[in-house]
C-alpha positions as CSV (number, residue, x, y, z in Angstrom):
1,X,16.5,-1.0,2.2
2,X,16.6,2.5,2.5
3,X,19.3,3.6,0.8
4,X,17.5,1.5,-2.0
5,X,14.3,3.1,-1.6
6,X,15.5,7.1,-2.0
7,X,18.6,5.4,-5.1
8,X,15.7,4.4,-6.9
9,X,13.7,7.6,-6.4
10,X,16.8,9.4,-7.3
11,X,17.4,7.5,-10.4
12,X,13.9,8.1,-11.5
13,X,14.5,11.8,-11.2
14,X,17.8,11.5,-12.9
15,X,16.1,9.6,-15.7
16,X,13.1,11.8,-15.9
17,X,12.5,15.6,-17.6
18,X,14.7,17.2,-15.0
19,X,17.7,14.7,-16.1
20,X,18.7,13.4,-18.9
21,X,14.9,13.2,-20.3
22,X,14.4,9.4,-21.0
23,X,11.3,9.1,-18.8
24,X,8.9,12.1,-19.1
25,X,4.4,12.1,-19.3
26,X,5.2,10.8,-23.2
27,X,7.2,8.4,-23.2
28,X,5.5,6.8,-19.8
29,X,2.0,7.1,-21.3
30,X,3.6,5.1,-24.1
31,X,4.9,2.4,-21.7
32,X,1.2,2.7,-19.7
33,X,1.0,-1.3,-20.7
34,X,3.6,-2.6,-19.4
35,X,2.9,-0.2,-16.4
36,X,-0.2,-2.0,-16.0
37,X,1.1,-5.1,-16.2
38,X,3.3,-4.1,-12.9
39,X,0.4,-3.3,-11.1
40,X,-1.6,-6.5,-12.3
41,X,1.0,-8.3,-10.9
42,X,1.7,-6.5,-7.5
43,X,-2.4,-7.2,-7.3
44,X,-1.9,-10.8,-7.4
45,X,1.0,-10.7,-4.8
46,X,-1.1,-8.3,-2.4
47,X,-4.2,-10.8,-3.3
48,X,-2.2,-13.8,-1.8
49,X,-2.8,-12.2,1.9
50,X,-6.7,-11.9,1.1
51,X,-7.3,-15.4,0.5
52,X,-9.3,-17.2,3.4
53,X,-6.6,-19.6,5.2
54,X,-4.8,-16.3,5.2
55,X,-7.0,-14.2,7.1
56,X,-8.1,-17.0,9.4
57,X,-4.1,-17.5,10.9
58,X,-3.4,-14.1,11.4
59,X,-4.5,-13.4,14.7
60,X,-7.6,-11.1,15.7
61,X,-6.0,-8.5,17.9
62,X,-3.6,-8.0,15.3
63,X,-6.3,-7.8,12.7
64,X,-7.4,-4.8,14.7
65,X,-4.9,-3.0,15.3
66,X,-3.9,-3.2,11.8
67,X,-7.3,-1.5,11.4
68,X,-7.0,0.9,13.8
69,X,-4.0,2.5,12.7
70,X,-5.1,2.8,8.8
71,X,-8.5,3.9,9.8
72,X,-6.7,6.7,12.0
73,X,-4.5,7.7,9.4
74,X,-6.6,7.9,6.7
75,X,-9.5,9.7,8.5
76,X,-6.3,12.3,10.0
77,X,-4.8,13.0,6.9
78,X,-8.1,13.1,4.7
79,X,-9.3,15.8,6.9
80,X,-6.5,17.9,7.6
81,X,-5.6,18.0,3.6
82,X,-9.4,18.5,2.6
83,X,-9.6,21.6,5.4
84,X,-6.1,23.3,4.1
85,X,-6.9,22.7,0.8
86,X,-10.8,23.9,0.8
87,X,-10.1,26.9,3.4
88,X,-6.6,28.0,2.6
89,X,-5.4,27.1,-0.8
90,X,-8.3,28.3,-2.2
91,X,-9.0,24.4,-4.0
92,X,-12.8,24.0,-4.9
93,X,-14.4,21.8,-1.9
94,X,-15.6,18.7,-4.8
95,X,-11.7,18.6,-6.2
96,X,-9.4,19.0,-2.4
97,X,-11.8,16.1,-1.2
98,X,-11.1,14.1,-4.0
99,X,-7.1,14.4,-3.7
100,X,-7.3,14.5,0.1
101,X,-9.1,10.9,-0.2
102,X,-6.6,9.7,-2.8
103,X,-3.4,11.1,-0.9
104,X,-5.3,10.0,2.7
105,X,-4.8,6.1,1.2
106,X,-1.4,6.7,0.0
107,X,-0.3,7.5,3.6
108,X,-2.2,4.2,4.9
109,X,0.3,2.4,3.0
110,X,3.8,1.1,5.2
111,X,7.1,-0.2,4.1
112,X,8.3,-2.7,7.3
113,X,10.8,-4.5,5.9
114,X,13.7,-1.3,6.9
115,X,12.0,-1.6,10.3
116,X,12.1,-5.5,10.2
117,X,15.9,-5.6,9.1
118,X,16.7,-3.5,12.1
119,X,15.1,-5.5,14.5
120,X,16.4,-8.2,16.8
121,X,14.8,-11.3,15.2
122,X,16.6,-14.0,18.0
123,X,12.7,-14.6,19.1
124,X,10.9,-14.2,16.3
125,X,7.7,-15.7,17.0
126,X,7.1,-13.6,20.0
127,X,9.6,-10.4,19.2
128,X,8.6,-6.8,17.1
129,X,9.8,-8.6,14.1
130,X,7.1,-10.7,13.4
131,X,4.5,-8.3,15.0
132,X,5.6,-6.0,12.4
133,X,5.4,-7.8,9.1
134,X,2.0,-9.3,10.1
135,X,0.7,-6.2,10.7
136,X,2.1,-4.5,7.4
137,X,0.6,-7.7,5.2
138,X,-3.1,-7.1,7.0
139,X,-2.2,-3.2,6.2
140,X,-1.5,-3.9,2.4
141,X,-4.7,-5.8,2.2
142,X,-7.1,-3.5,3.9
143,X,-4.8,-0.6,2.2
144,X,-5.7,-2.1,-1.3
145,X,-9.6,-2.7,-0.4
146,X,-9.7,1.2,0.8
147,X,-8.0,2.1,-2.3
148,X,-10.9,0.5,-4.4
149,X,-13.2,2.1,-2.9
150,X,-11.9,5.4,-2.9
151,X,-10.5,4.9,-6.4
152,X,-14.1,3.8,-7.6
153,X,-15.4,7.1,-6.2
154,X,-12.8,8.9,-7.7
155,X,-13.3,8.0,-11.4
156,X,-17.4,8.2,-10.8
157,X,-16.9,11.8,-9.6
158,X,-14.1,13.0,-12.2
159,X,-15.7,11.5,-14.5
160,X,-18.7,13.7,-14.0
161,X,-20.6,12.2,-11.4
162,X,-21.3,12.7,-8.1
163,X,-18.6,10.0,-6.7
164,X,-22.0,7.6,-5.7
165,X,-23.3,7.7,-8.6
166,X,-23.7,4.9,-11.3
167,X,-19.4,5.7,-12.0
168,X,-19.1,4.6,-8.0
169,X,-21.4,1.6,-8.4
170,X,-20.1,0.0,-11.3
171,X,-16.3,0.3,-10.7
172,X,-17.3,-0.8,-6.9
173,X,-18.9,-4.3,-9.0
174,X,-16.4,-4.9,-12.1
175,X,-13.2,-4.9,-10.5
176,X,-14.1,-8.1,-8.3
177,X,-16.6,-9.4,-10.9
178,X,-13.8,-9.1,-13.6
179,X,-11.2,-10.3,-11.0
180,X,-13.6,-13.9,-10.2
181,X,-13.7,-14.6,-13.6
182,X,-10.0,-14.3,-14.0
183,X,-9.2,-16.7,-11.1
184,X,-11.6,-18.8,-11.8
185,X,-10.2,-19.6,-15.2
186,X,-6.7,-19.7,-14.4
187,X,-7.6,-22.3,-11.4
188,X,-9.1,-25.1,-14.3
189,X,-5.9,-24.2,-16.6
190,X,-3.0,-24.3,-13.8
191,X,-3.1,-28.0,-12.7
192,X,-0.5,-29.9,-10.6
193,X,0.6,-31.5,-13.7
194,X,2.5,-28.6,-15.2
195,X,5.3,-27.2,-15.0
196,X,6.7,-24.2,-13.3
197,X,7.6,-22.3,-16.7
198,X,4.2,-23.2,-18.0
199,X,2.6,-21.6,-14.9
200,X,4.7,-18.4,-14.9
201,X,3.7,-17.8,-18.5
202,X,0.2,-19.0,-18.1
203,X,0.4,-15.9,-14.8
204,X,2.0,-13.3,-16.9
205,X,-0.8,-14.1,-19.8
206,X,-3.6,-13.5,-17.7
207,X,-2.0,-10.2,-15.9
208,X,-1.0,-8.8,-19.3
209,X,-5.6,-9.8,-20.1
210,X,-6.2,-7.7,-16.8
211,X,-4.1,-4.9,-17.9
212,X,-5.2,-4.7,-21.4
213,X,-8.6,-5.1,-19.6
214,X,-7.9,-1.8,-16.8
215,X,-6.8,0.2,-19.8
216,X,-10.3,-0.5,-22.1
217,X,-12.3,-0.4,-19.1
218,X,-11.2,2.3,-16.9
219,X,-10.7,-0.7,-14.1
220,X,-7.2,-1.0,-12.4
221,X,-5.4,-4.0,-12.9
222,X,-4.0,-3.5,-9.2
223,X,-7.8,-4.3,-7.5
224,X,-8.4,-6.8,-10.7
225,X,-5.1,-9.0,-9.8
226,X,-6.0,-8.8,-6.1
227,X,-9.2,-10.5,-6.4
228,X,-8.0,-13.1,-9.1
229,X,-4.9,-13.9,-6.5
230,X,-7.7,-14.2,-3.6
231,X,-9.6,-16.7,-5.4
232,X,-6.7,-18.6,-6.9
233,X,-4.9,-19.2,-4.1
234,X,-7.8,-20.4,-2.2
235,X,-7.7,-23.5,-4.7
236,X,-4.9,-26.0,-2.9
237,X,-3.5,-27.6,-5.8
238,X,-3.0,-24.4,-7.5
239,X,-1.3,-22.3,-4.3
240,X,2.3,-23.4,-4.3
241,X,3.2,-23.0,-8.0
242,X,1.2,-19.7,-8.2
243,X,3.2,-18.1,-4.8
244,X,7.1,-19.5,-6.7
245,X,6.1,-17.6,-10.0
246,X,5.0,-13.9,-8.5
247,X,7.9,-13.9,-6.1
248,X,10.4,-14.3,-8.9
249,X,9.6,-10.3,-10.1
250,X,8.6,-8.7,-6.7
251,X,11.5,-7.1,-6.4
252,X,11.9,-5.7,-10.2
253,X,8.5,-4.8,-10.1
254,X,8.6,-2.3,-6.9
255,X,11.9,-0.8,-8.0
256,X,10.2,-0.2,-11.7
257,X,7.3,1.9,-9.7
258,X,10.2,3.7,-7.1
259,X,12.1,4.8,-10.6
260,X,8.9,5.6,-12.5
261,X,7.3,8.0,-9.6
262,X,11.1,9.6,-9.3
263,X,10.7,10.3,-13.1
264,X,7.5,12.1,-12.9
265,X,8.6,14.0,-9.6
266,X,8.1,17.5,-10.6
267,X,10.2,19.7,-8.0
268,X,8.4,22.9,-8.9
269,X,4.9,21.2,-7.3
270,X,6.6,21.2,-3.9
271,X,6.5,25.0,-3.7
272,X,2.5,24.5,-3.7
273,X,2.8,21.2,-2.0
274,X,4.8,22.5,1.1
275,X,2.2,22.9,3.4
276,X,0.4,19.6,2.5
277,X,3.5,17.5,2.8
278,X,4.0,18.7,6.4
279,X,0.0,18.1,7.2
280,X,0.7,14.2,5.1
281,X,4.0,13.6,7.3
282,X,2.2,14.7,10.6
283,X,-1.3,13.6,10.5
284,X,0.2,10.0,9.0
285,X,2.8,9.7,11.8
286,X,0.0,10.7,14.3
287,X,-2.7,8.0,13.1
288,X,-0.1,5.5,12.9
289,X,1.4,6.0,16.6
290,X,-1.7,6.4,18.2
291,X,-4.4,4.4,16.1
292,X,-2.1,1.6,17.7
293,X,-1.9,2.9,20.6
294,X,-5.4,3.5,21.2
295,X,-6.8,0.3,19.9
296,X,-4.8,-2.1,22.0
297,X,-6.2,-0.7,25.3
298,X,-9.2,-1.2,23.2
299,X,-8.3,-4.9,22.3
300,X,-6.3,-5.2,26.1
301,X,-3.6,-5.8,24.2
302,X,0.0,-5.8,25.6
303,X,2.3,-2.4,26.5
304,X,4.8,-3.5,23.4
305,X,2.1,-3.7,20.8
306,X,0.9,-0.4,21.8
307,X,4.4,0.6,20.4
308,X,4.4,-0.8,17.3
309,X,2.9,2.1,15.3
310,X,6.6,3.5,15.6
311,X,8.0,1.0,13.4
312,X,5.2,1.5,10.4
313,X,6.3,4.8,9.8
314,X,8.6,3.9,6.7
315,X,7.0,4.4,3.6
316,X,7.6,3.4,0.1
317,X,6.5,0.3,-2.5
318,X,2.9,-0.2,-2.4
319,X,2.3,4.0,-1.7
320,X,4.4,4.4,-5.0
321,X,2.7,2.0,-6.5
322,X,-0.9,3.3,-6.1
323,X,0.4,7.1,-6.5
324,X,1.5,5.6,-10.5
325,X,-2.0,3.8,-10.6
326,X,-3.8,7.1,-9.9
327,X,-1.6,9.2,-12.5
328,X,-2.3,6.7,-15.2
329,X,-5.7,5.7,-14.5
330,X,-7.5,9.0,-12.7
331,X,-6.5,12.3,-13.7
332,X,-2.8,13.1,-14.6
333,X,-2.8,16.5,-13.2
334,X,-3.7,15.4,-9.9
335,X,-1.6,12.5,-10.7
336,X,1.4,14.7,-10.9
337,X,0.5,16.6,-7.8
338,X,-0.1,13.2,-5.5
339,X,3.2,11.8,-7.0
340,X,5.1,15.1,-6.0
341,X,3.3,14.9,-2.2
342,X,4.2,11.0,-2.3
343,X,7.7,11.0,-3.3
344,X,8.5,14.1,-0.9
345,X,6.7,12.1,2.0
346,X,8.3,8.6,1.3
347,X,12.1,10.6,1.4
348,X,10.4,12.2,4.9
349,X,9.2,9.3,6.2
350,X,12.0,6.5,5.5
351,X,13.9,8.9,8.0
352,X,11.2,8.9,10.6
353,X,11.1,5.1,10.0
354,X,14.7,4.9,11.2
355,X,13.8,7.0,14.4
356,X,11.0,5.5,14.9
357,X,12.5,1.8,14.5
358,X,15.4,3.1,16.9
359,X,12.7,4.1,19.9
360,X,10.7,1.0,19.7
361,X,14.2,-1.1,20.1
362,X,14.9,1.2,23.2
363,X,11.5,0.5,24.5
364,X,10.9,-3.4,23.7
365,X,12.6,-4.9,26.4
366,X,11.2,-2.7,29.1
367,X,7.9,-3.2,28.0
368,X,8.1,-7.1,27.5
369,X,9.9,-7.1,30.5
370,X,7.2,-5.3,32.2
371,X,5.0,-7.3,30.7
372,X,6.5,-10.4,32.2
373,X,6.8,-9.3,35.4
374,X,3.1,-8.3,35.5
375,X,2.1,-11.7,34.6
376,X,4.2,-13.2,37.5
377,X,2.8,-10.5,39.9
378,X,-0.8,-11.4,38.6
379,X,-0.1,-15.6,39.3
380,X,1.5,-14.9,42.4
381,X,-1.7,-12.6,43.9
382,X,-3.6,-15.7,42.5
């Protein structure tokens, strides 16, 4: 997976202006569509997680520090960018707290499956494994509801507002307003009765509405699709058909964003972009490690857990995905600037992943094993 990951950012940059020139800001803003379409539909897989039976199995203390660690990372790496950028680079204080909060929900995002591949998954019920992925799929969701927020301030304030400001109110209403509406039509017209073909098309109709919809509007399809897939889902008869038609592009779909952001990399950004990617890598590999760590003595939560921050630090699909979402829907120049920042951290961070991934294998058996022999300690005393 990570080989995949930096091949398809390497293709990108291949393809793009520095290559052989078939990708460059033209010819994308030209395919902005179909790029919307992507994002529609990674909205309605992300939107699956959101619905209610969802959220009610995943456990609590998992739903917390799930929280914890994106609410450490993006509050680190908001601030540190926003102070180096405002203080030092000489950015005007209304601008580096805009791209600070943009990039700041970027770094939220985690890419588990490198970590989960490398994993022991003999027990996985009660192994890293499993801990992992359900803590990534709370992280997507609460990554995407931050990011529509923050995106919602972001047009309001670019768009020459203050950020909360009518701009921030109304983007904060239409995308779940728009996204209700959706869902609720598509529950009355997929039925039982039809047939899987008839349901993917019926899907990829409404997704191509939403992005046709993001482009008029100034929505994103991304926070659109996630609502829709929230209230879809949450109609039985209507789950199961839905869930076999997204699956069957997931995997196109993320490798279309990976080669599209290593198309717009621009390698002459990193010279002003140095000193932010280090403060990115850092302050994100901080909040993840110890936002974990600090909310399960909050939560009492086991030794292991308090590890698992160290295999969330890989980084790639829905981070890509959101840095193309703000290029083509906020302000291509920061665009640019967030998708060099990105690409350089997600090549950064897949490494750290792997090192990351390697200490918590060293470390899980001694901690569950300390963990066991606690609990014995505890009945025996009893």
């Amino acid at each position: 997976m990570n080989l995949l990951t930096i091949g398809c950012l390497v293709l990108g940059f291949l393809l793009g202006e520095w290559g052989l020139g078939l990708f460059n800001v033209y010819t994308i803003g030209h395919l902005k569509p179909f790029v919307a379409f992507a994002l529609g539909w990674v909205g309605f897989i992300i939107g699956e997680n959101l619905e209610r039976t969802s959220i009610i199995r995943i456990s609590g203390r998992l739903v917390a520090l799930s929280l914890g660690q994106m609410t450490a990372t993006f509050g680190l790496t908001a601030w540190a960018l926003a102070a180096f950028l405002t203080r030092l680079a000489g950015w005007s204080p209304d601008t580096a707290m805009v791209f600070a909060l943009l990039a700041a929900v970027t770094a939220t995002a985690t890419d588990p499956i490198t970590a989960v591949g490398a994993m022991d998954r003999s027990r996985p019920a009660t192994g890293p494994s499993h801990l992992l992925m359900q803590l990534a799929t709370i992280a997507d969701v609460f990554t995407s509801l931050l990011f529509w927020i923050v995106l919602s301030y972001a047009v309001g304030h670019l768009g020459g507002g203050s950020g909360a400001g009518n701009g921030f109110v109304l983007n904060i209403l239409l995308h779940p307003v728009l996204g209700l509406g959706l869902g609720l039509v598509l529950s009355l017209l997929i039925t039982p009765a039809r047939e899987q073909r008839e349901v993917t098309l019926l899907l990829t109709a409404a997704i191509f509405l939403v992005a046709g919809a993001g482009i008029t509007l100034k929505v994103s399809p991304l926070i659109v699709s996630m609502f829709a897939s929230a209230f879809v889902m949450s109609v039985k008869r209507t789950r199961g058909a839905i869930h076999d038609a997204l699956h069957q592009l997931e995997k196109p779909v993320y490798v279309t964003f990976l080669i599209l952001c290593g198309a717009l990399f621009r390698p002459l950004l990193l010279g002003t972009m140095a000193v932010p990617l280090l403060i990115y890598v850092v302050a994100r590999t901080a909040g993840k490690v110890a936002g974990i760590s600090l909310t399960a003595r909050l939560v009492r939560s086991g030794a292991g857990t308090g590890k698992l921050g160290l295999g969330l630090l890989s980084q790639a699909g829905l981070a890509v995905v959101l840095a193309v979402n703000i290029y083509l829907e906020v302000d291509a120049r920061l665009g640019l600037s967030l998708v060099a920042l990105t690409t350089a951290g997600i090549l950064v961070n897949q490494f750290l992943g792997l090192l990351g991934i390697g200490t918590l294998k060293r470390l899980w058996p001694e901690l569950t094993a300390g963990e066991a022999e606690g609990g014995t300690a505890k009945r025996e005393g009893s």
